[in-house]
N, C-alpha and C positions, 0 to 999 in steps of 0.2 A: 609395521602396521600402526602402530602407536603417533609415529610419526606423521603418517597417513591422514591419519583422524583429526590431528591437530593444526595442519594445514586446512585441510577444510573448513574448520570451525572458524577460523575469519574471516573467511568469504561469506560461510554461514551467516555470521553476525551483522557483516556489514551489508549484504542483502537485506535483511530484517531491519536494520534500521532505515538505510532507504526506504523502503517500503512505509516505515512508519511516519518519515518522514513527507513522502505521498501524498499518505489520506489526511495529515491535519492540513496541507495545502491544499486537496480539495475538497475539503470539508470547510476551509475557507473561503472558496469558490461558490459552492452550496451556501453558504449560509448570504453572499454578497449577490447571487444570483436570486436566490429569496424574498432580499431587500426590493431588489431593484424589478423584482416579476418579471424575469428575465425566464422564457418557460425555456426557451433553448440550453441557455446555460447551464440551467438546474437539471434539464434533460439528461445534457450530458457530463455533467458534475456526479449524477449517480448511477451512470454505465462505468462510469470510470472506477468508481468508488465499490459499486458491485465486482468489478475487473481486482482492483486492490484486495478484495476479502475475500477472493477465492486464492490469490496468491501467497495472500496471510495462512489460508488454512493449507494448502499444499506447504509450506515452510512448515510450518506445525507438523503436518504430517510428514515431512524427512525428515523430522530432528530425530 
């Protein structure tokens, strides 16, 4: 069982980090979108970004 648990914990983690890795990339998408009044971009910079923080909070909630 123990064993179990501890193979998943770095799939666990390395999900979690992708993830995190994600939203500062379009959060930097967001922020270049912004500049540039790009209404598309930013559009869709923060479906994505909405899509990323519900993924965040599902992680959260299976840890």
């Amino acid at each position: 069982m123990k064993q179990t648990i501890n193979q998943k914990r770095p799939k666990y983690q390395e999900r979690l980090n992708v993830i995190k890795l994600e939203i500062d990339y379009e959060l930097m998408s967001l922020y270049d979108a912004l500049r540039t009044k790009d209404e598309t971009s930013k559009e869709d910079s923060i479906r994505r970004l909405q899509q990323l923080r519900n993924d965040l909070s599902k992680m959260s909630y299976l840890k």
